[in-house]
C-alpha positions as a printed NumPy array, in Angstrom:
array([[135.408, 133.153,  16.906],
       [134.971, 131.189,  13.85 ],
       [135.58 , 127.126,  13.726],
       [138.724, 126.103,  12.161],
       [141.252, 123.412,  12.474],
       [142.058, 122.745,  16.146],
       [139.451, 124.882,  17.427],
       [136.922, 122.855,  20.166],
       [133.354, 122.683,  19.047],
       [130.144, 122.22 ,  20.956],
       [127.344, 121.297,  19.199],
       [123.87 , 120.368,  19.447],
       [122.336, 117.903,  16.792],
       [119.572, 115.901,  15.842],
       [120.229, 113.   ,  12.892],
       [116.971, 112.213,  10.936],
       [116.809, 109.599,   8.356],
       [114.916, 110.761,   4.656],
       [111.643, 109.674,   5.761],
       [112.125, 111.984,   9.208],
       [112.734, 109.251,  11.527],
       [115.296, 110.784,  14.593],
       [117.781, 108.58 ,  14.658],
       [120.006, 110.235,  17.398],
       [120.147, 113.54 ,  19.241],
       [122.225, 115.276,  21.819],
       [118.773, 116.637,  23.252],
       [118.749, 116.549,  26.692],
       [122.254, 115.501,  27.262],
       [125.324, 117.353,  27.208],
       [126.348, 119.209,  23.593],
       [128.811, 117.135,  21.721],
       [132.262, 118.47 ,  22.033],
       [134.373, 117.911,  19.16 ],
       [137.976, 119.317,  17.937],
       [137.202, 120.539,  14.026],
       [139.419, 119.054,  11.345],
       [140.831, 116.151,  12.673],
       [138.141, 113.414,  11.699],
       [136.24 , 113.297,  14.368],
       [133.041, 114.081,  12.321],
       [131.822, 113.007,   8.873],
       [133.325, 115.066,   6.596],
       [130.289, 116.482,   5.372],
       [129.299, 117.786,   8.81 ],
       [132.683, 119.177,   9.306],
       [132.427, 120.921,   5.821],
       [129.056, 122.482,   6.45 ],
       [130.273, 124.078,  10.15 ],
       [133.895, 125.526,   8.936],
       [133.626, 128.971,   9.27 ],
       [130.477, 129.268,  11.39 ],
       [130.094, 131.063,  14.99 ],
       [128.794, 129.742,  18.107],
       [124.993, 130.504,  18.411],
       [124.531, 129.274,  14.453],
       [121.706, 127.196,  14.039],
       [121.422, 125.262,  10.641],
       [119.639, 122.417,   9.044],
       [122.125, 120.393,   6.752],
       [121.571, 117.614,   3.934],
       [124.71 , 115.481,   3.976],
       [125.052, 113.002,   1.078],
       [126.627, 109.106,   1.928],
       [129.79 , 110.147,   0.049],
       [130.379, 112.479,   2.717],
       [129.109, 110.586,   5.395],
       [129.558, 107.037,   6.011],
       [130.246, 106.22 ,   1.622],
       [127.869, 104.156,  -0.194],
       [126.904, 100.94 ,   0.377],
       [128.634,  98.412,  -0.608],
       [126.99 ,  94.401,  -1.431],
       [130.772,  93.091,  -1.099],
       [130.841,  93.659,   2.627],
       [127.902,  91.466,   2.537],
       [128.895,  87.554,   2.699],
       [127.254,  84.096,   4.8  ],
       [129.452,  82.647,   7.087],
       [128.231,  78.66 ,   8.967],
       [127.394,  79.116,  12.415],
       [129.605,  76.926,  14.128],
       [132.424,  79.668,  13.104],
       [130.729,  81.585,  16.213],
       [132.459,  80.985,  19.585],
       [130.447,  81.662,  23.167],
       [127.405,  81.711,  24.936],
       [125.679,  84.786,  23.068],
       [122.781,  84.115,  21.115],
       [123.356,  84.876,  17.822],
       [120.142,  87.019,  16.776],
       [119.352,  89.385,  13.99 ],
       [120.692,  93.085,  14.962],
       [123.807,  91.479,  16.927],
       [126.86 ,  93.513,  16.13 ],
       [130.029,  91.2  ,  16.397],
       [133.571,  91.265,  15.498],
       [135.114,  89.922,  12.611],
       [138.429,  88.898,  12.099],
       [138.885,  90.382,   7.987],
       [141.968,  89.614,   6.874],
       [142.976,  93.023,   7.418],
       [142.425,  93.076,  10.89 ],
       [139.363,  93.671,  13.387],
       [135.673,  94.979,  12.048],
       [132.491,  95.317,  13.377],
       [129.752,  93.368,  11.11 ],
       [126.055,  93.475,  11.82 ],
       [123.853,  90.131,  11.97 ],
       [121.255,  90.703,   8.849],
       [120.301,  87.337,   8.403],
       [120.004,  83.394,  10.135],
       [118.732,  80.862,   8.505],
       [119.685,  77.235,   9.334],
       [123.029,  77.374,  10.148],
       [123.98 ,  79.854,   7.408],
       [125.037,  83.573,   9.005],
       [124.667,  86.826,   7.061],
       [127.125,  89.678,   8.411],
       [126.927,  92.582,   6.705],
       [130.612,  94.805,   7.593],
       [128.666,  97.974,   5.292],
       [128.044, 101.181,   8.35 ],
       [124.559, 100.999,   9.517],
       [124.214, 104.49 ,   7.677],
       [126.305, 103.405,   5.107],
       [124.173, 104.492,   1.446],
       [121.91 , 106.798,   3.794],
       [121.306, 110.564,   2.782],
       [121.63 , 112.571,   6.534],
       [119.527, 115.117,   7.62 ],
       [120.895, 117.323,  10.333],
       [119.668, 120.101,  12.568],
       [122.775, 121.561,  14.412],
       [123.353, 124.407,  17.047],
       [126.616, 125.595,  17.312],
       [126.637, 126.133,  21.359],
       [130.638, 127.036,  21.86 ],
       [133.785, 127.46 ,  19.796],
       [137.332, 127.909,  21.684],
       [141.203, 127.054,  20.787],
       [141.898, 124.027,  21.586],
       [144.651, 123.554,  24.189],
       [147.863, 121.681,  23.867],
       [146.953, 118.966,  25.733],
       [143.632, 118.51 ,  23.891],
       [145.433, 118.503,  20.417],
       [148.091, 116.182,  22.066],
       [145.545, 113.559,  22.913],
       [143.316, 114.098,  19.946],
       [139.982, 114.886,  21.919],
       [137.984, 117.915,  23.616],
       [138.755, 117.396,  27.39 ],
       [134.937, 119.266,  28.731],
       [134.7  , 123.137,  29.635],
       [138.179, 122.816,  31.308],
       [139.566, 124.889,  28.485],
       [140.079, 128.967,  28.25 ],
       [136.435, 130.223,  27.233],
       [137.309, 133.361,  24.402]])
């Protein structure tokens, strides 16, 4: 069986950075399940599996346009500290949620200094070239119910 649209996908992966650096893996856990086509993935993953069978191993080169875009120094800006409410510290690293405009987003902490705040909104990957070593370990139809509520609900589904 071949992955297309709507069909459940388990893979294994590891995600290296350019320099080789793993910077997440299924190893030792569970495979990822995943339904193909419907944006679960980057698109550039999702490109490189369509068509492929369970039992397909492959090393893939995904560029940022098809991964999490470029990066972009306009979701970079300095906020004043005292626009932060609660008892966390604020630290370097801290992910915490902005209020945009347009809604909710998740900015990363890049930078204190006095009490100027630098929250960058850009994806931690965002401008990164992916490297990624991927074992297709299943490929079934996905079942009503699992295209209803837009996610992969285990092994409960018909194995082909």
């Amino acid at each position: 069986m071949k992955i297309e649209k709507n069909k459940v996908v388990s893979i294994h992966y590891t995600l290296k950075s350019e320099k080789g650096e793993v910077l997440d893996s299924s190893e030792g856990k569970s495979p990822l399940p995943y339904i193909h086509g419907t944006g679960q993935l980057i698109p550039g993953l999702e490109k490189e599996l369509e068509g492929k069978q369970k039992g397909t191993e492959q090393s893939v080169v995904i560029s940022p346009a098809d991964a999490y875009g470029e990066y972009n120094k306009e979701s970079v800006f300095e906020v004043g500290k005292d626009g932060f409410q609660g008892e966390e510290e604020l630290t370097v690293g801290l992910q915490v949620q902005v209020d945009t405009g347009n809604g909710q987003a998740i900015a990363n902490v890049t930078k204190i200094e006095g009490d100027k705040v630098t929250l960058d909104l850009n994806h931690p990957l965002a401008g990164a070239t992916l490297h990624f070593d991927i074992k297709i370990e299943d490929v079934r139809d996905a079942t009503a119910e699992e295209l209803d509520h837009g996610h992969s609900h285990g092994e409960g589904g018909h194995q082909h």
